[in-house]
C-alpha positions in Angstrom: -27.9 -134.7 -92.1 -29.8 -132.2 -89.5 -32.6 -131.8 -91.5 -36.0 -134.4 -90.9 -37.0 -135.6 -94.3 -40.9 -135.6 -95.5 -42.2 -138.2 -98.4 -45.3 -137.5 -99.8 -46.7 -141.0 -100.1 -49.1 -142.1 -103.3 -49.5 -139.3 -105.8 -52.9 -140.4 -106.4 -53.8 -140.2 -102.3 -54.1 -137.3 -99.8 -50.0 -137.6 -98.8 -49.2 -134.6 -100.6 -51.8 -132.1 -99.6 -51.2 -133.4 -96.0 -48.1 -132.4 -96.3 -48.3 -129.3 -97.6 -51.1 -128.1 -95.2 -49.1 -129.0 -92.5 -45.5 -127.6 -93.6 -47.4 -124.3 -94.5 -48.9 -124.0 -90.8 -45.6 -125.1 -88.7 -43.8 -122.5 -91.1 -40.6 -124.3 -89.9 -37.2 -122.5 -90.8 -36.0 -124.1 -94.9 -32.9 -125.6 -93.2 -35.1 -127.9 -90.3 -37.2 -129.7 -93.8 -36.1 -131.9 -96.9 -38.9 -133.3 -99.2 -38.7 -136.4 -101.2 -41.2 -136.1 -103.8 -41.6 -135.0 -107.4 -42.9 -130.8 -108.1 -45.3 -132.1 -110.5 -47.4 -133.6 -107.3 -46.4 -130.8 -105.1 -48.1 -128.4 -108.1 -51.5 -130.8 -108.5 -52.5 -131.0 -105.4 -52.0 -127.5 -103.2 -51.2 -124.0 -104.0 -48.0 -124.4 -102.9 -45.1 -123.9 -100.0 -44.6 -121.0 -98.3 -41.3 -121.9 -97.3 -38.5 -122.6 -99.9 -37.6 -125.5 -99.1 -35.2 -128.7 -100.4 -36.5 -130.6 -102.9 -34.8 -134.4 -103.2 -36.7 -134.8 -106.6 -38.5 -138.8 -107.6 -39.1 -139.1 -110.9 -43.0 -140.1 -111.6 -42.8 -141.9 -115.1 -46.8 -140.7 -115.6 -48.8 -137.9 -117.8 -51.3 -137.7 -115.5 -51.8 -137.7 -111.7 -55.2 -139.7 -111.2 -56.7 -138.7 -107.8 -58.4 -141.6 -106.0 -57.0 -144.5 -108.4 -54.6 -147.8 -107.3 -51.6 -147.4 -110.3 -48.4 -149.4 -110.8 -46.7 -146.0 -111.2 -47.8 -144.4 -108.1 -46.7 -148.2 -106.3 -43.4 -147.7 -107.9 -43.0 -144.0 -107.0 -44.0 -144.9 -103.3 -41.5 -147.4 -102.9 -38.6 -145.1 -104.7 -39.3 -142.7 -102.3 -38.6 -144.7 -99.5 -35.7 -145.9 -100.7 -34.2 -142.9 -101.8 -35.3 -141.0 -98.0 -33.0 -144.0 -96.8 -29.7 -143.5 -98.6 -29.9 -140.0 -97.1 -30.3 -140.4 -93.9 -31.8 -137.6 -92.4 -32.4 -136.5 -89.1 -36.0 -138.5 -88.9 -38.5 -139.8 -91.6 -41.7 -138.3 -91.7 -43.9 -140.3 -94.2 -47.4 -139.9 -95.7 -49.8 -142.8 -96.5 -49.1 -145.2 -99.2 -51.4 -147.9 -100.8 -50.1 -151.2 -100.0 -52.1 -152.6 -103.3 -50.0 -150.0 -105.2 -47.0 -151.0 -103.9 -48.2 -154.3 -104.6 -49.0 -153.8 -108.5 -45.2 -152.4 -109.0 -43.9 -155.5 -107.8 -43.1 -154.8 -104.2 -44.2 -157.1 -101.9 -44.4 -155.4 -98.8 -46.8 -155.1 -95.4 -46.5 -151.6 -95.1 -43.9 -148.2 -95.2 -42.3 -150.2 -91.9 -41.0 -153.3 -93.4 -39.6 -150.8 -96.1 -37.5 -149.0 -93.9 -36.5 -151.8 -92.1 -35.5 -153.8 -95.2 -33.2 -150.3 -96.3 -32.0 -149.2 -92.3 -31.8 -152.4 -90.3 -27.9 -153.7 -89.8 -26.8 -156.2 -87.1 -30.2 -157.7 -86.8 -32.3 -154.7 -85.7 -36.6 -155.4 -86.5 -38.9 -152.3 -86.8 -41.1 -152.3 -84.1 -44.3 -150.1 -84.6 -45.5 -147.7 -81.6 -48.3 -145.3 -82.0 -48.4 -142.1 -79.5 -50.3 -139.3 -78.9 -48.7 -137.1 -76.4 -48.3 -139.2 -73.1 -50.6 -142.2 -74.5 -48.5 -144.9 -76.4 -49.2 -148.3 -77.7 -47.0 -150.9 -78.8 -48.1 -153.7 -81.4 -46.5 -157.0 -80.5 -47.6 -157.8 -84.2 -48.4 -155.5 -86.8 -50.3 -155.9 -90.6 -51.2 -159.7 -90.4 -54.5 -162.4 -90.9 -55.5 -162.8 -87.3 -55.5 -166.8 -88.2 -51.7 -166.2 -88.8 -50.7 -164.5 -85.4 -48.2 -166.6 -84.4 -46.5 -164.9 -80.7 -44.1 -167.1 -78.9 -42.1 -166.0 -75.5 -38.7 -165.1 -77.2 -40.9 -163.0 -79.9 -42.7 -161.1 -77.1 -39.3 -160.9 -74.6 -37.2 -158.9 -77.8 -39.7 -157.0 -78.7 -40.0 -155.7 -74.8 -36.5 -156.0 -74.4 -36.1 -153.3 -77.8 -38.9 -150.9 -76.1 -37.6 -150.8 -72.9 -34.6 -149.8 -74.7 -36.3 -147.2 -77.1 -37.7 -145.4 -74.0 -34.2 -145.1 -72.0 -32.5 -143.8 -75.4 -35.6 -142.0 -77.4 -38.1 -141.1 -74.5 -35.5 -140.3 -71.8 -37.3 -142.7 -69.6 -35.3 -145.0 -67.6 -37.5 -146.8 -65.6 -40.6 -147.2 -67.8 -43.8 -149.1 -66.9 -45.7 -151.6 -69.2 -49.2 -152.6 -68.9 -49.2 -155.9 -71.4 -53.0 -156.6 -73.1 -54.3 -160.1 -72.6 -54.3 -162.3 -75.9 -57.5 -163.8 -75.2 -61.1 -162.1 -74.5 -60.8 -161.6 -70.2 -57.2 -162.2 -70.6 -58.0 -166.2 -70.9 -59.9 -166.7 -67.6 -56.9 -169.3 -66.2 -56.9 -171.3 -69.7 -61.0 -171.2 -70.2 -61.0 -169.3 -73.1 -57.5 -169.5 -74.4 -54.2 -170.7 -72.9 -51.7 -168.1 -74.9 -51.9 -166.3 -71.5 -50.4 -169.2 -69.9 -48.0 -170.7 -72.2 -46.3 -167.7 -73.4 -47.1 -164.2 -72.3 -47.2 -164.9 -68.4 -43.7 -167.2 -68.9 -42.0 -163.6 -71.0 -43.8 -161.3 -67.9 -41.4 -163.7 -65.2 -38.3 -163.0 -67.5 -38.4 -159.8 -68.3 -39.1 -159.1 -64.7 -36.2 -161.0 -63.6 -34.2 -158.6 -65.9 -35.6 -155.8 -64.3 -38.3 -154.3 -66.5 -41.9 -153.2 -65.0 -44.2 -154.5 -66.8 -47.6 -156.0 -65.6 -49.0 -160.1 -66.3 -51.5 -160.1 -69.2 -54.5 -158.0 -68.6 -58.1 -158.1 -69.8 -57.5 -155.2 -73.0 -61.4 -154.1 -72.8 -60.7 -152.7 -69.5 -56.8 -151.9 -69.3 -57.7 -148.8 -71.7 -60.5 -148.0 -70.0 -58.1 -145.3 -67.5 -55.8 -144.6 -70.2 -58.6 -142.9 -71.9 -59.7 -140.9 -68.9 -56.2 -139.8 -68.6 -55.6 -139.0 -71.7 -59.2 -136.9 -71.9 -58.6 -135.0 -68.2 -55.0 -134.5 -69.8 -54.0 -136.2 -66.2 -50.3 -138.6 -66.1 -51.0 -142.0 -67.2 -50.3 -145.3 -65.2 -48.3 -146.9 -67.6 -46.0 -145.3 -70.3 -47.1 -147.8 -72.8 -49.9 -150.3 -73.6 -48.7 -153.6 -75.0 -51.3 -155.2 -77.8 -51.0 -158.4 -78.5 -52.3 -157.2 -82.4 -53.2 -154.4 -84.7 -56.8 -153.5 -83.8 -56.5 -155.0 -80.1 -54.2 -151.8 -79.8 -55.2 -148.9 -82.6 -58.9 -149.1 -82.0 -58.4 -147.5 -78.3 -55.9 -144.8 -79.2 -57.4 -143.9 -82.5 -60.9 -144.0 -80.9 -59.3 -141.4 -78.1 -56.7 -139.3 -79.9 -58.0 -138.9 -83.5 -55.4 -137.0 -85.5 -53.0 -136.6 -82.4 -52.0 -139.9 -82.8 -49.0 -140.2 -84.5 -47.6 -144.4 -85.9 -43.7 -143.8 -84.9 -41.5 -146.7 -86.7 -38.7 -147.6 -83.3 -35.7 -150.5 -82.9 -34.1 -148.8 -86.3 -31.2 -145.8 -85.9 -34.0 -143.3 -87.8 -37.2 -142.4 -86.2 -40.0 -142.4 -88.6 -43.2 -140.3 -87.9 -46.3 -140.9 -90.1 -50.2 -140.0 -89.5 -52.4 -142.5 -88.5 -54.2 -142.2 -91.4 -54.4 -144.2 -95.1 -54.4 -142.5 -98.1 -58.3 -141.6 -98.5 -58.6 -142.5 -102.1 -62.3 -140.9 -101.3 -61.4 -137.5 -100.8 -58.3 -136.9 -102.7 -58.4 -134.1 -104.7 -60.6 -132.2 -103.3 -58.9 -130.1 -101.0 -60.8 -131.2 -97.4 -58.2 -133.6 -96.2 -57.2 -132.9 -92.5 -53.5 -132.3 -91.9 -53.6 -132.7 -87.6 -52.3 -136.0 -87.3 -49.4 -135.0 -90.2 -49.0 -131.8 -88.2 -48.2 -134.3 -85.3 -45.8 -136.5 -86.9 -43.8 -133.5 -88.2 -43.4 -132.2 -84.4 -42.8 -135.3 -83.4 -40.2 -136.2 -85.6 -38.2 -132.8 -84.8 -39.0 -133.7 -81.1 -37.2 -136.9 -81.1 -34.4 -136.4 -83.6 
């Protein structure tokens, strides 16, 4: 399929409006856009598309839409939704925020929209790798939605997972010869074992083999000051060092680029055959339903999305 297809996330969060906000202003031509939702949410929350475009309806076995509220049903029509955008196949996956606790209530035991798709695309033992951008700035998570007691990174981990983005850029970015800049586990990237030896045991032993096989990236540095020029960069809008930061774990690498880039930053879902776009936003239980959710960072995912498909 040519089109890219857009979920709408939890009814009862700000996925739809998003959506709608940002369809409506990127006025994209019917035949470039397929939504997987259900009208009735579509209805609730906006006064509607501009553009006439395909519907792929979910059925939402509810009365009533409850704005702000964690529900088995909306858990249940989060995780259908995913399912069904994978049988079709589309161009790309755009996908608005879903509660994890919902998902949770219906019976799905899931980390996130990632290990969905993964679950429903992988084949021949491809992992979903998650890699936030915003324009030129990029960030790889070596781990993703985990108990920091329970990071567990070992040399072969970190080697595939390099191995997978150094592929991503040749193919997806048009990159060939990308550079890395790989965050220190450890506060000062360890200080030679004093305040942590993950440096030395595993991260500096992947940096030798992956260099061996050719790919540039850098030996563990200190993360407090490796974003320090990325966010100058990105600010004077001047060519970055490296084409992406390596954290070692979630916040290590998201506070940085959300902290720069806002709602430019787009989470892109890589290592599958389908790109998968989605804001870098939850579902703001707070303000849903009220009409003040901002659609920038959905905007983003939708251009991204077509840009990489």
């Amino acid at each position: 399929m040519d089109k890219i297809a857009v979920t709408t996330g939890d009814p009862n969060g700000i996925g739809a409006e998003v959506a709608v906000k940002a369809l409506n202003k990127l006025n994209l031509p019917k035949d470039k856009v397929l939504l997987v939702t259900n009208k009735k949410i579509l209805d609730f929350y906006s006064a509607g598309l501009q553009n006439d475009y395909e519907i792929v309806e979910i059925p939402y076995e509810t009365k009533d839409i409850k704005p702000g509220k964690i529900t088995k049903e909306a858990g249940e029509f989060s995780y259908q939704s995913l399912k069904k955008v994978c049988k079709i196949k589309p161009a790309a996956i755009v996908t608005a925020p879903v509660a994890k606790c919902a998902l949770h209530l219906a019976g799905h035991i899931f980390n996130g929209q990632t290990e969905v798709l993964q679950k429903y695309l992988s084949h021949d033992g491809q992992e979903a790798e998650m890699l936030f951008v915003a324009d030129n700035f990029r960030v790889l998570l070596l781990t993703r939605h985990c108990a920091l007691k329970d990071i567990d990174l070992t040399k072969e981990i970190v080697v595939k997972k390099i191995e997978n983005l150094s592929q991503t850029f040749k193919n997806i970015f048009k990159i060939e010869k990308p550079k890395f800049a790989l965050c220190g586990f450890n506060p000062h990237a360890g200080e030679d074992g004093i305040l942590g030896r993950e440096e030395i045991d595993i991260l500096n032993p992947a940096v030798k083999y992956l260099q061996n096989e050719g790919i540039d990236i850098t030996f563990p540095k200190p993360a407090d000051t490796l974003f320090v020029d990325a966010a100058r960069n990105y600010y004077n809008h001047q060519k970055d060092t490296y084409d992406c930061y390596i954290a070692c774990y979630h916040d290590q690498g998201l506070i940085p680029i959300k902290t720069v880039a806002g709602f430019k930053a787009v989470n892109t879902t890589i290592g599958l055959d389908i790109i998968r776009t989605s804001p870098d936003h939850g579902t703001a239980f707070d303000i849903t339903g009220r009409n003040c959710a901002n659609p920038d960072s959905m905007i983003e995912a939708i251009k991204l999305a077509l840009k990489l498909s």
